[in-house]
PDB file with SEQRES, HELIX, SHEET and CRYST1 records, atoms N, CA, C and O in Angstrom:
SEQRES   1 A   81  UNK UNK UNK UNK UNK UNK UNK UNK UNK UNK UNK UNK UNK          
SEQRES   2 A   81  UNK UNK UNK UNK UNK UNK UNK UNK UNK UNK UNK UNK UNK          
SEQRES   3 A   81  UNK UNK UNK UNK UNK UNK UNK UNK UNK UNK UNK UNK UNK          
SEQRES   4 A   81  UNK UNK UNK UNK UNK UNK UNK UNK UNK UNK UNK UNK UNK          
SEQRES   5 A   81  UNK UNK UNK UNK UNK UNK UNK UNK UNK UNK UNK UNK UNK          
SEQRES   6 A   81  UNK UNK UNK UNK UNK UNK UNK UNK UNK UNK UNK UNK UNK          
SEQRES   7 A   81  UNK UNK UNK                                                  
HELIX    1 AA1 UNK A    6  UNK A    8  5                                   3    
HELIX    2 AA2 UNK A   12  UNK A   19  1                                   8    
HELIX    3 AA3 UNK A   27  UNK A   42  1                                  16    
HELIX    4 AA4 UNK A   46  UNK A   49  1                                   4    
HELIX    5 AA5 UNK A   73  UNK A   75  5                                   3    
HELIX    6 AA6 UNK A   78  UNK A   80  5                                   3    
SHEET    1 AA1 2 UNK A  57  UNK A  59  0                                        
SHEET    2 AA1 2 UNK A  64  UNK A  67 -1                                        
CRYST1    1.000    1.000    1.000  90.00  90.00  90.00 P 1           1          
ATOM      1  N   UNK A   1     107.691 122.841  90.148  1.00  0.00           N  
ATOM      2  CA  UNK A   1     108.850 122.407  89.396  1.00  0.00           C  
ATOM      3  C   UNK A   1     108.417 121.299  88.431  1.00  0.00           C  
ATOM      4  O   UNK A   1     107.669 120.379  88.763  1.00  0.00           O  
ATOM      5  N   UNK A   2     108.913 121.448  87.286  1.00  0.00           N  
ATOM      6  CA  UNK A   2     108.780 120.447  85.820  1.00  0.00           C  
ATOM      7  C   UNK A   2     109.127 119.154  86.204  1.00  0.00           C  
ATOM      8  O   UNK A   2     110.354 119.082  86.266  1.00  0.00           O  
ATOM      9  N   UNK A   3     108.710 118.342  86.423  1.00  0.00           N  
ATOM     10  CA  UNK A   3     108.811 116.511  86.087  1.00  0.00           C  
ATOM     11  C   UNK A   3     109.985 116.742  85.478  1.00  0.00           C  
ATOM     12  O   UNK A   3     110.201 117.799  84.886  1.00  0.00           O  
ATOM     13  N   UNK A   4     111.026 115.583  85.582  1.00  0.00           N  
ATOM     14  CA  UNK A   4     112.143 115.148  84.963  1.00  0.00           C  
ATOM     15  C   UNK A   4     111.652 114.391  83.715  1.00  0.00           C  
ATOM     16  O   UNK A   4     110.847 113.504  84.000  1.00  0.00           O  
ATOM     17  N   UNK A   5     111.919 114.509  82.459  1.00  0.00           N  
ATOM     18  CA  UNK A   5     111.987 113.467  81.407  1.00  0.00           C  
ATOM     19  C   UNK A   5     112.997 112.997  80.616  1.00  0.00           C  
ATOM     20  O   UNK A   5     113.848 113.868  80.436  1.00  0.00           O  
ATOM     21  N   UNK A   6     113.171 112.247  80.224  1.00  0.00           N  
ATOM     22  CA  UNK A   6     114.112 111.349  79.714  1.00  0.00           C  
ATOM     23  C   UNK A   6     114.787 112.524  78.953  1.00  0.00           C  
ATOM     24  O   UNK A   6     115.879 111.981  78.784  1.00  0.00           O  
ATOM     25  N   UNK A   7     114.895 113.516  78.481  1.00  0.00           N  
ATOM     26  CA  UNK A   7     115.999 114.316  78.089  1.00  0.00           C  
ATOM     27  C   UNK A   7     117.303 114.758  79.377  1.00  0.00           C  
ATOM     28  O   UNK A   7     118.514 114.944  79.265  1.00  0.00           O  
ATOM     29  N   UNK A   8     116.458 114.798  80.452  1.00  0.00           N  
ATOM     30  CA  UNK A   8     117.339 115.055  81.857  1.00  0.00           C  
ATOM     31  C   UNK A   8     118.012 114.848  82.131  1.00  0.00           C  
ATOM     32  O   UNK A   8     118.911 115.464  82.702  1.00  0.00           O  
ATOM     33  N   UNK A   9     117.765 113.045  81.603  1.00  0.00           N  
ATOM     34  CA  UNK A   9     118.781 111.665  82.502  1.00  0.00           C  
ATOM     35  C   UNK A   9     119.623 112.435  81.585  1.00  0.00           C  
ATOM     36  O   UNK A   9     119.400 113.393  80.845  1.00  0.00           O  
ATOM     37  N   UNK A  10     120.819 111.624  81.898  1.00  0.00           N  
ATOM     38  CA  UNK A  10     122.085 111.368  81.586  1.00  0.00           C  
ATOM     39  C   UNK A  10     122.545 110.563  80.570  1.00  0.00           C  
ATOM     40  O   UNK A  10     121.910 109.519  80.420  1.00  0.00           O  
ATOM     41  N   UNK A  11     123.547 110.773  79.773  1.00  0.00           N  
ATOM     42  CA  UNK A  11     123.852 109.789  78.823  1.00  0.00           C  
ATOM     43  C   UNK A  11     124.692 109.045  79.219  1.00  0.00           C  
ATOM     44  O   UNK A  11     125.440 109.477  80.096  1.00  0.00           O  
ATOM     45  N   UNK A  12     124.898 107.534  78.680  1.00  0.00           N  
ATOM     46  CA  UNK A  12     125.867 106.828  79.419  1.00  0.00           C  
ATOM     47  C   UNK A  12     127.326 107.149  79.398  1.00  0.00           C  
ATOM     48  O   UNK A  12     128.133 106.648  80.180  1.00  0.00           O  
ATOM     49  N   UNK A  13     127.714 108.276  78.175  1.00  0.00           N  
ATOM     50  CA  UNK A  13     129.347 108.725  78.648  1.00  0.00           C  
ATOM     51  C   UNK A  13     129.001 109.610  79.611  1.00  0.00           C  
ATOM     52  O   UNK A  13     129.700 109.340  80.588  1.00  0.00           O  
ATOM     53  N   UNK A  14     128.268 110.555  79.858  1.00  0.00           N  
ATOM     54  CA  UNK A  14     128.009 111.369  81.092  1.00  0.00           C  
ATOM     55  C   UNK A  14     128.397 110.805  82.106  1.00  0.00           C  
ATOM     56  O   UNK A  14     129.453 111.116  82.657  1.00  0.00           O  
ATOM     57  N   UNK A  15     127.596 109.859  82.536  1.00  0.00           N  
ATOM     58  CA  UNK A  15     127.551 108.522  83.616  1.00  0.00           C  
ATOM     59  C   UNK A  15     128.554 108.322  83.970  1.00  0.00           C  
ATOM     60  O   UNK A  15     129.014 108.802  85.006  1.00  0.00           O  
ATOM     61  N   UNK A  16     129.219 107.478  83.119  1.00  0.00           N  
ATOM     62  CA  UNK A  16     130.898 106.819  83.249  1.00  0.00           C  
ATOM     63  C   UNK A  16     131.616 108.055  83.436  1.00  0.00           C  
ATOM     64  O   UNK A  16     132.270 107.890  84.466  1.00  0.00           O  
ATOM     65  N   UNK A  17     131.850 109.290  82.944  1.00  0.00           N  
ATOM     66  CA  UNK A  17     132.700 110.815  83.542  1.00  0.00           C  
ATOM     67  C   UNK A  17     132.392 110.627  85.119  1.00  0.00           C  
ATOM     68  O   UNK A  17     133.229 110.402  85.993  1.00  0.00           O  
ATOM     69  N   UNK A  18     130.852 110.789  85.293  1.00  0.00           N  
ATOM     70  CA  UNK A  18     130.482 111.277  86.739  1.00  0.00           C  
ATOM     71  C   UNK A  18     131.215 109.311  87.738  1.00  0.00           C  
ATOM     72  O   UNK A  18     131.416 108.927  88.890  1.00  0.00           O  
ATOM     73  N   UNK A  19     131.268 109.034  87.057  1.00  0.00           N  
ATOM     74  CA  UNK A  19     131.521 108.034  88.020  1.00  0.00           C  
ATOM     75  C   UNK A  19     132.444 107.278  88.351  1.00  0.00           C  
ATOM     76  O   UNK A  19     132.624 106.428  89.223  1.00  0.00           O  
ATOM     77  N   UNK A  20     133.401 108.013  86.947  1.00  0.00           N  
ATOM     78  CA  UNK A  20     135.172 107.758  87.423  1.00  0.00           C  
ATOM     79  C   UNK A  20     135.618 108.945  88.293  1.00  0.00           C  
ATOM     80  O   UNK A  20     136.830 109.100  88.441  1.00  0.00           O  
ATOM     81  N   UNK A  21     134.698 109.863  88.927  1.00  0.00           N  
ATOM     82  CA  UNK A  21     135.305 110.896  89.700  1.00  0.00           C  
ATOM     83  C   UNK A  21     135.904 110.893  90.700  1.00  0.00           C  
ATOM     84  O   UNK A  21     136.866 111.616  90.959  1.00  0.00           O  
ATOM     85  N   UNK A  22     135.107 109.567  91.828  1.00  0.00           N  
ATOM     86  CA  UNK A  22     135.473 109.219  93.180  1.00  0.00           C  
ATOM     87  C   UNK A  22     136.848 108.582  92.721  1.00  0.00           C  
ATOM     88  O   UNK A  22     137.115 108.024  91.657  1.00  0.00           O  
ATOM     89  N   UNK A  23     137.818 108.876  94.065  1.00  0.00           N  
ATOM     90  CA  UNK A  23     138.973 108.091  94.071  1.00  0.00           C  
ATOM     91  C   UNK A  23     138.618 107.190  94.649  1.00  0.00           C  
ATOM     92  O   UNK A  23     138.144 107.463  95.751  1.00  0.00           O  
ATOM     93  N   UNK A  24     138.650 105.574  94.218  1.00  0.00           N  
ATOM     94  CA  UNK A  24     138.367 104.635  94.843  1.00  0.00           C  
ATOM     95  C   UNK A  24     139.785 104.178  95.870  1.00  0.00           C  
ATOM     96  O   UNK A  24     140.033 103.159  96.515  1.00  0.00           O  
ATOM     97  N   UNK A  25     140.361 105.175  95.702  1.00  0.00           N  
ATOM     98  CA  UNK A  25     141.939 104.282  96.800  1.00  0.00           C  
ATOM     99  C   UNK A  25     141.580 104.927  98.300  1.00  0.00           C  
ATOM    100  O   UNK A  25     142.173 104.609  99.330  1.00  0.00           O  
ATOM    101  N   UNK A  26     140.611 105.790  98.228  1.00  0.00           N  
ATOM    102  CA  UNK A  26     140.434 106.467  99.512  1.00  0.00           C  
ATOM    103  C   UNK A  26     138.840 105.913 100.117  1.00  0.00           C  
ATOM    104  O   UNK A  26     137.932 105.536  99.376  1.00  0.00           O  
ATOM    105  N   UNK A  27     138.782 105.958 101.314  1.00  0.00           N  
ATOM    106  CA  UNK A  27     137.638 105.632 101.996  1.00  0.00           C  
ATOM    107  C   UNK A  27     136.292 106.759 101.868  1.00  0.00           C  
ATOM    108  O   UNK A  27     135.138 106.381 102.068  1.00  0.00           O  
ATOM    109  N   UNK A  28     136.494 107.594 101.655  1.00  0.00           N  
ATOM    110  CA  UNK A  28     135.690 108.825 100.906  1.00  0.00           C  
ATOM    111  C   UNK A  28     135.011 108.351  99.779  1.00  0.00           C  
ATOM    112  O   UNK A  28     133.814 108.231  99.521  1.00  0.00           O  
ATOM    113  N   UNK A  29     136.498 107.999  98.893  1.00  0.00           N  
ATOM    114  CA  UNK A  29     135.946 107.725  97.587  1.00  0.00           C  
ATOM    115  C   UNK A  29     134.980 106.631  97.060  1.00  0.00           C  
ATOM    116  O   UNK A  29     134.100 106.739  96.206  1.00  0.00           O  
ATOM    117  N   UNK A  30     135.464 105.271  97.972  1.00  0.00           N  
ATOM    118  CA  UNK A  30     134.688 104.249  98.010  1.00  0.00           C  
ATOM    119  C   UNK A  30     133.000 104.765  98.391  1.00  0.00           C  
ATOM    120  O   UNK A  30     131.994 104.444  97.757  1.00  0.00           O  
ATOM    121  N   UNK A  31     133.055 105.462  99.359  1.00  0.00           N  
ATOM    122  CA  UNK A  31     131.455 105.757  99.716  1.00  0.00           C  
ATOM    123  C   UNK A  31     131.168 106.931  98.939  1.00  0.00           C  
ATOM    124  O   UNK A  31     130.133 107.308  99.488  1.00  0.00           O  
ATOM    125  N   UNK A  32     131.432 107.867  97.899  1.00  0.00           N  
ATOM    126  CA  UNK A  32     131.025 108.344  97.084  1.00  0.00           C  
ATOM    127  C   UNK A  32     130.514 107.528  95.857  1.00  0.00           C  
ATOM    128  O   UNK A  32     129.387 107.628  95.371  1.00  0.00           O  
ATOM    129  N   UNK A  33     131.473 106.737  95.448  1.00  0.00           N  
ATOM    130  CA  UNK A  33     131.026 105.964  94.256  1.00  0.00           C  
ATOM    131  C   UNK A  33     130.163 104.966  94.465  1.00  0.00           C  
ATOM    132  O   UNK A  33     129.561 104.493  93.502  1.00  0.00           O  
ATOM    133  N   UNK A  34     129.906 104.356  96.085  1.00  0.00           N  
ATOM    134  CA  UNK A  34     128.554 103.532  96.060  1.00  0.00           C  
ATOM    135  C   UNK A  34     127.493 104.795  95.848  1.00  0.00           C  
ATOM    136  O   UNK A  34     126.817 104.698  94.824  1.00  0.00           O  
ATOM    137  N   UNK A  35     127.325 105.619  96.430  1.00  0.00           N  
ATOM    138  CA  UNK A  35     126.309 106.361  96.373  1.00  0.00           C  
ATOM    139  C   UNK A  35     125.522 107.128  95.073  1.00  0.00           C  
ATOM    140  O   UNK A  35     124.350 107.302  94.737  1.00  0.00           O  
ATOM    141  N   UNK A  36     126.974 107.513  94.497  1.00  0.00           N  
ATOM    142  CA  UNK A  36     126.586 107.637  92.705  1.00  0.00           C  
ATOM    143  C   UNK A  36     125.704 106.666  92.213  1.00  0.00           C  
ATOM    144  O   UNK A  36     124.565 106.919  91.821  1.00  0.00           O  
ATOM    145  N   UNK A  37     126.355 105.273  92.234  1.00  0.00           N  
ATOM    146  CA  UNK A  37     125.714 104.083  91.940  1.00  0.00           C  
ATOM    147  C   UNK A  37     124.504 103.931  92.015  1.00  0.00           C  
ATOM    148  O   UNK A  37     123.696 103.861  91.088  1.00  0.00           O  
ATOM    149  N   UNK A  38     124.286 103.858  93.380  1.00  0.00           N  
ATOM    150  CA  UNK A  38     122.798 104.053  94.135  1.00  0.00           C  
ATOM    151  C   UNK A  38     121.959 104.666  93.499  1.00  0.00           C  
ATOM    152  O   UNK A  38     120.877 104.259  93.074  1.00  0.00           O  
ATOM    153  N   UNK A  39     122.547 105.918  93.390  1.00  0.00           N  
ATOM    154  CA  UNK A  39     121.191 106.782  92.911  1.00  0.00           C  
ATOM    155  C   UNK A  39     120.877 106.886  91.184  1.00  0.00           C  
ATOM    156  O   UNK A  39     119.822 107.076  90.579  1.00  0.00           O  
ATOM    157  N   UNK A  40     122.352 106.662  90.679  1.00  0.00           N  
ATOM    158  CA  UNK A  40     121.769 106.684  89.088  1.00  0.00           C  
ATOM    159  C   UNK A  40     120.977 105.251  88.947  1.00  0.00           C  
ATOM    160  O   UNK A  40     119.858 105.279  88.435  1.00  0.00           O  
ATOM    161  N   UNK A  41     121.485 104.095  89.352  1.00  0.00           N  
ATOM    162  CA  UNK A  41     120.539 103.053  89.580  1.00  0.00           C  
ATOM    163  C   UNK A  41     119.193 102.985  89.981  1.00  0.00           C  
ATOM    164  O   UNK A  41     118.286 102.478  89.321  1.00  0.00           O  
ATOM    165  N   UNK A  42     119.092 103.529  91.121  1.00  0.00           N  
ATOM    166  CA  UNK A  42     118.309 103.507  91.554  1.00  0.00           C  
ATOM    167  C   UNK A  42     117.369 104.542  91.300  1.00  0.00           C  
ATOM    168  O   UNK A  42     116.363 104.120  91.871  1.00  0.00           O  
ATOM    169  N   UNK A  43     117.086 105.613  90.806  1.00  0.00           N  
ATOM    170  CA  UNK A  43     117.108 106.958  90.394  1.00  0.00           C  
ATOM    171  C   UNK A  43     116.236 107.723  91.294  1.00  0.00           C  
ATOM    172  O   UNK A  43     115.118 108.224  91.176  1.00  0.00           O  
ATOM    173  N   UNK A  44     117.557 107.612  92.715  1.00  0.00           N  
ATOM    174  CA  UNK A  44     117.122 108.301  94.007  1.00  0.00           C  
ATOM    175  C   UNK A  44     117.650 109.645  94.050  1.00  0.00           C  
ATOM    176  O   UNK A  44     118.735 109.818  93.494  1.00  0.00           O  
ATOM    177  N   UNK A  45     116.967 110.839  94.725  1.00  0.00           N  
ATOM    178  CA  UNK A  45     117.174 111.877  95.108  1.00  0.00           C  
ATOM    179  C   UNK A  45     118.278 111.989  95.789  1.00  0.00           C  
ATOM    180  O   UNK A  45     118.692 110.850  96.004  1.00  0.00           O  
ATOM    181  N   UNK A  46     119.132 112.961  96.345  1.00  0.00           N  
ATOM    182  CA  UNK A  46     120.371 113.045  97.167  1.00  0.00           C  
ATOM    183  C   UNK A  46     119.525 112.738  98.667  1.00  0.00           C  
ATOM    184  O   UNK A  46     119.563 111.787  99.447  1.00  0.00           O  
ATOM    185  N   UNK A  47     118.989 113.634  98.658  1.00  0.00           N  
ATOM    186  CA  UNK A  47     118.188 113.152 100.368  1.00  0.00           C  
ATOM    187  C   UNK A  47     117.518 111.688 100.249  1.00  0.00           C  
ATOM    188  O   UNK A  47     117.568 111.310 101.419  1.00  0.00           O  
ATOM    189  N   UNK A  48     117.058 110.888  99.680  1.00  0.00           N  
ATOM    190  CA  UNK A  48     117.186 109.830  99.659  1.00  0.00           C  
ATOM    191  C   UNK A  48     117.754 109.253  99.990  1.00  0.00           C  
ATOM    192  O   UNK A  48     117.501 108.645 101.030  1.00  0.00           O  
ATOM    193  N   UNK A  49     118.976 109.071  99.250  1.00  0.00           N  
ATOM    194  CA  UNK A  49     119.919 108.262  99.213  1.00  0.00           C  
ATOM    195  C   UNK A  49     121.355 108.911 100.633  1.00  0.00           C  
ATOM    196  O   UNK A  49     122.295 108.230 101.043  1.00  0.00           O  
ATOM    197  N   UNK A  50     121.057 110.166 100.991  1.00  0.00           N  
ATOM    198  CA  UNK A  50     121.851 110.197 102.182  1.00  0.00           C  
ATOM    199  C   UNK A  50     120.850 110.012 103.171  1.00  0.00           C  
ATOM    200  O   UNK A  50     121.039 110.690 104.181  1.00  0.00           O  
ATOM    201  N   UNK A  51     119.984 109.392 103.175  1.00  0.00           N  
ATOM    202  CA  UNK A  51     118.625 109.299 104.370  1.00  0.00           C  
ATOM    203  C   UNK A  51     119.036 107.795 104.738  1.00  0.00           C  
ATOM    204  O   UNK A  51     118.962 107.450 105.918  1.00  0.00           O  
ATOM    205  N   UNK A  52     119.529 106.766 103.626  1.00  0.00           N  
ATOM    206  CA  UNK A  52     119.770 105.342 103.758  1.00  0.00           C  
ATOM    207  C   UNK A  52     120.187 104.468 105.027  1.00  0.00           C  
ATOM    208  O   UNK A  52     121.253 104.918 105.449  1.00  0.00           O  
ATOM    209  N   UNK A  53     119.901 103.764 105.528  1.00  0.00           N  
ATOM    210  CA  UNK A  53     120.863 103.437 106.422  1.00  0.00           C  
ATOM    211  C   UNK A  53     120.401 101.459 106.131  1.00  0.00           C  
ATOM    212  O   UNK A  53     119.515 100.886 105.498  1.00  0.00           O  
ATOM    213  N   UNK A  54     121.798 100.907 107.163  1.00  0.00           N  
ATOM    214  CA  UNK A  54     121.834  99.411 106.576  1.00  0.00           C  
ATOM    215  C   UNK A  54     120.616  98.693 106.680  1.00  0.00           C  
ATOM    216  O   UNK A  54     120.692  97.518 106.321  1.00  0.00           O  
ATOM    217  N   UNK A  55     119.450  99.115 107.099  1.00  0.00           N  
ATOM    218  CA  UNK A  55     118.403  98.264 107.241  1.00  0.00           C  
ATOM    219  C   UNK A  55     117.080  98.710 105.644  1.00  0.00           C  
ATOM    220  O   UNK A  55     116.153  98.003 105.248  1.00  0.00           O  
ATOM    221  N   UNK A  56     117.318  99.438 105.358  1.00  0.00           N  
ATOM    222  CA  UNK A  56     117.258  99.883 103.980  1.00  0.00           C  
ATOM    223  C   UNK A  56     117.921  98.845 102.519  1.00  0.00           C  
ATOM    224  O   UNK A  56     117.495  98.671 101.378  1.00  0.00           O  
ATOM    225  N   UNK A  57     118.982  98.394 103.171  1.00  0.00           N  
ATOM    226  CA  UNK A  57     119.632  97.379 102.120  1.00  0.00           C  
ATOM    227  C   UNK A  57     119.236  95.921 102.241  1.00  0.00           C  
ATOM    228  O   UNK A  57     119.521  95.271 103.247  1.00  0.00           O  
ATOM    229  N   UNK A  58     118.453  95.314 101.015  1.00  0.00           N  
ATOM    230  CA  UNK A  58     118.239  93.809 100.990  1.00  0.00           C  
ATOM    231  C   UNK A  58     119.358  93.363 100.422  1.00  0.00           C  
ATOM    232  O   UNK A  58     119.731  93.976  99.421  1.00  0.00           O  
ATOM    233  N   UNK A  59     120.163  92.217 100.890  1.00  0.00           N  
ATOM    234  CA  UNK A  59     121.170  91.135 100.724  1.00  0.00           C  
ATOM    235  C   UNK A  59     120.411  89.952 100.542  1.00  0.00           C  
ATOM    236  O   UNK A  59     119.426  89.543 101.156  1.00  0.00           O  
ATOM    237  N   UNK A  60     120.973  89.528  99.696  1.00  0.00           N  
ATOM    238  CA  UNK A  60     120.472  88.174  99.120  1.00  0.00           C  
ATOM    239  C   UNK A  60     121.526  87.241  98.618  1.00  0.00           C  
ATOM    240  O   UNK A  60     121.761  87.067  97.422  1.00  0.00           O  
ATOM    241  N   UNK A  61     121.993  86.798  99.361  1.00  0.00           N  
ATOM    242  CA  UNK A  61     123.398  85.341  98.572  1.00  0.00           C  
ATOM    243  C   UNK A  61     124.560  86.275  98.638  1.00  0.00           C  
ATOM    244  O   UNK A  61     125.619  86.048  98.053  1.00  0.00           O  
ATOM    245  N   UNK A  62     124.347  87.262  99.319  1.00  0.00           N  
ATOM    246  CA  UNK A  62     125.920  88.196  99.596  1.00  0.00           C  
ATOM    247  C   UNK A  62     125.805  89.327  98.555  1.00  0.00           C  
ATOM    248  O   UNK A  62     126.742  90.118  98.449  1.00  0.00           O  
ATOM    249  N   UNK A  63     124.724  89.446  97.789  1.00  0.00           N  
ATOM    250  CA  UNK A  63     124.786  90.328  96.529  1.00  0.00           C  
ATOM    251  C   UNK A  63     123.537  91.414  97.067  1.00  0.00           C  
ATOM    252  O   UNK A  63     122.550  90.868  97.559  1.00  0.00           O  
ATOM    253  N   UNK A  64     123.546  92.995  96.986  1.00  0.00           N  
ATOM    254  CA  UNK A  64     122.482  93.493  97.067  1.00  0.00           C  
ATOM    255  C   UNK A  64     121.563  93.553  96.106  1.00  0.00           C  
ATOM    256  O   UNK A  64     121.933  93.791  94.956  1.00  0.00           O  
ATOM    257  N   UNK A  65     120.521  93.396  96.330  1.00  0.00           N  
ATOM    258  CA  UNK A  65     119.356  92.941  95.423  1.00  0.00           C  
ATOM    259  C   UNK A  65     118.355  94.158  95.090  1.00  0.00           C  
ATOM    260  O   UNK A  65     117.740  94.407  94.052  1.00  0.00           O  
ATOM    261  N   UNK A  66     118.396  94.767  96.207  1.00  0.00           N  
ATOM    262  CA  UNK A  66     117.470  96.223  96.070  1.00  0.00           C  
ATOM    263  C   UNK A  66     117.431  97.048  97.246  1.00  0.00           C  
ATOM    264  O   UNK A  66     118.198  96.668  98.130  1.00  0.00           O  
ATOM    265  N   UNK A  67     116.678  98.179  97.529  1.00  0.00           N  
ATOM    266  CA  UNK A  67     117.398  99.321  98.259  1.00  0.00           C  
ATOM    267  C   UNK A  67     115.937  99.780  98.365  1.00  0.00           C  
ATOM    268  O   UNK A  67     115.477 100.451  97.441  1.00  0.00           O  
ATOM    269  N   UNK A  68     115.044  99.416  99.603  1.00  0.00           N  
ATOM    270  CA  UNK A  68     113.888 100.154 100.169  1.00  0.00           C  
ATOM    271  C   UNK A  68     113.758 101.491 101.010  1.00  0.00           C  
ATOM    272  O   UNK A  68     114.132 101.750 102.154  1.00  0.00           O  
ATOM    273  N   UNK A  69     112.864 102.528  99.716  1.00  0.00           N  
ATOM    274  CA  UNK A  69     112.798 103.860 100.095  1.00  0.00           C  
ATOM    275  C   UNK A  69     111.593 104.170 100.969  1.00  0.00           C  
ATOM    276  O   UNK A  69     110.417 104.371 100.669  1.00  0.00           O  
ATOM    277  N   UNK A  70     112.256 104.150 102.194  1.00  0.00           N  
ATOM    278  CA  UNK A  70     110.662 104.394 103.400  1.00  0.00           C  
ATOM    279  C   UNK A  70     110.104 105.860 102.905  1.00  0.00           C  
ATOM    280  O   UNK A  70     108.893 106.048 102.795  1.00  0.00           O  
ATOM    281  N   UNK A  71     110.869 106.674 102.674  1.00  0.00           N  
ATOM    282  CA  UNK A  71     109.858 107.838 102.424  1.00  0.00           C  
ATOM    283  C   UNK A  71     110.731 108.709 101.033  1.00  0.00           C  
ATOM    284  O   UNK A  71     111.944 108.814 100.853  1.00  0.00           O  
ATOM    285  N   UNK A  72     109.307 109.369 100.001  1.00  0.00           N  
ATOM    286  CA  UNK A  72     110.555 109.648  99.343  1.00  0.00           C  
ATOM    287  C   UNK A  72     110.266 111.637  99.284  1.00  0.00           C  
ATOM    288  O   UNK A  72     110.205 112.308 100.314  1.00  0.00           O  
ATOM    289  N   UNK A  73     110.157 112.119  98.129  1.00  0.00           N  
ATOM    290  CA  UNK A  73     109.989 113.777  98.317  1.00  0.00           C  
ATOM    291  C   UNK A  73     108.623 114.211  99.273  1.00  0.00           C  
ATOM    292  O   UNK A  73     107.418 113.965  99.222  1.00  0.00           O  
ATOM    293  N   UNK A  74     109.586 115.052 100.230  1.00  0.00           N  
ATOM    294  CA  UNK A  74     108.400 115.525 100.863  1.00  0.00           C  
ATOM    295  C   UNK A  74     108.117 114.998 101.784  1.00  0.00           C  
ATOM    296  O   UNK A  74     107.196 115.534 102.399  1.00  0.00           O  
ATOM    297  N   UNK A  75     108.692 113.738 102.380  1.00  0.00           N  
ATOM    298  CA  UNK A  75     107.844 112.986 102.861  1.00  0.00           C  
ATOM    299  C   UNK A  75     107.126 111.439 102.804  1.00  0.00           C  
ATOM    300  O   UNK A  75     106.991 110.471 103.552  1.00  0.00           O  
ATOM    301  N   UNK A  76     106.783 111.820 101.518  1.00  0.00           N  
ATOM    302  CA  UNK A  76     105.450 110.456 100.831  1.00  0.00           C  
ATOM    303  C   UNK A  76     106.687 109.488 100.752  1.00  0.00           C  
ATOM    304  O   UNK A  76     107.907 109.463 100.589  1.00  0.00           O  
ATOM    305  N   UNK A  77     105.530 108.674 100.981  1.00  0.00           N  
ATOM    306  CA  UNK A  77     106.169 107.573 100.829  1.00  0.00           C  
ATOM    307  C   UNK A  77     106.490 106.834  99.032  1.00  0.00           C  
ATOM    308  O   UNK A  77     105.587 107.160  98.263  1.00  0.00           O  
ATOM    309  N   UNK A  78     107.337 106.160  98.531  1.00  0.00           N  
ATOM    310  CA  UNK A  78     107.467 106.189  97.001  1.00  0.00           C  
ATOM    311  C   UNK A  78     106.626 106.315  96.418  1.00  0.00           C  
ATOM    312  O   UNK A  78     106.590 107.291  95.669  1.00  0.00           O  
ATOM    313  N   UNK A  79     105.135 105.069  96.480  1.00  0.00           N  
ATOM    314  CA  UNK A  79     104.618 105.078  95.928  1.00  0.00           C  
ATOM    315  C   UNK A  79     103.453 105.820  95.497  1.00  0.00           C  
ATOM    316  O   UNK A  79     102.636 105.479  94.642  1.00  0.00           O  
ATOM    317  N   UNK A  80     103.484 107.319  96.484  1.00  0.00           N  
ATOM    318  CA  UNK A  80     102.727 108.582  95.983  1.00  0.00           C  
ATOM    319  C   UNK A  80     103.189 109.126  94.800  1.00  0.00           C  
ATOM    320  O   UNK A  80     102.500 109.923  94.164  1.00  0.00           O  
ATOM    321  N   UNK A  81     104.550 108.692  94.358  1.00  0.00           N  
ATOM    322  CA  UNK A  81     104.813 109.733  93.128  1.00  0.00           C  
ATOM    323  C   UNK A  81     104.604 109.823  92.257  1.00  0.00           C  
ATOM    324  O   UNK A  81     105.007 110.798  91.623  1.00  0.00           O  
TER     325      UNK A  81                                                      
END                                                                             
């Protein structure tokens, strides 16, 4: 499979569509739209980012600061890719 390149990503009205989708009044929605977040931010895979769990999340002054990927496609760990 072809490498992703910057034609792939997304444009930022794309973005903002995909990410007014979650209903934030529902508890669903709230954890959909962190996860969007996550991953266009972060520019994690779906198995990634549903692999996460709270020890994965650095807090720093109450604010998350960054989001450590123990393993990423396949297996490897990130920095094989």
């Amino acid at each position: 499979m072809a490498r992703p390149t910057a034609q792939d990503a997304l444009t930022e009205e794309e973005l903002d569509r995909l990410l007014a989708q979650p209903n934030p009044r529902c508890p669903t929605g709230k954890r959909n739209l962190a996860l969007l977040v996550v991953m266009a931010d972060g520019g994690l895979r779906v198995s990634e980012a549903t692999a996460l769990t709270t020890r994965d999340l650095v807090v720093e002054g109450g604010q998350l600061t960054h989001v450590q990927i123990r393993s990423g496609k396949g297996g490897r760990p990130p920095d094989s890719r």
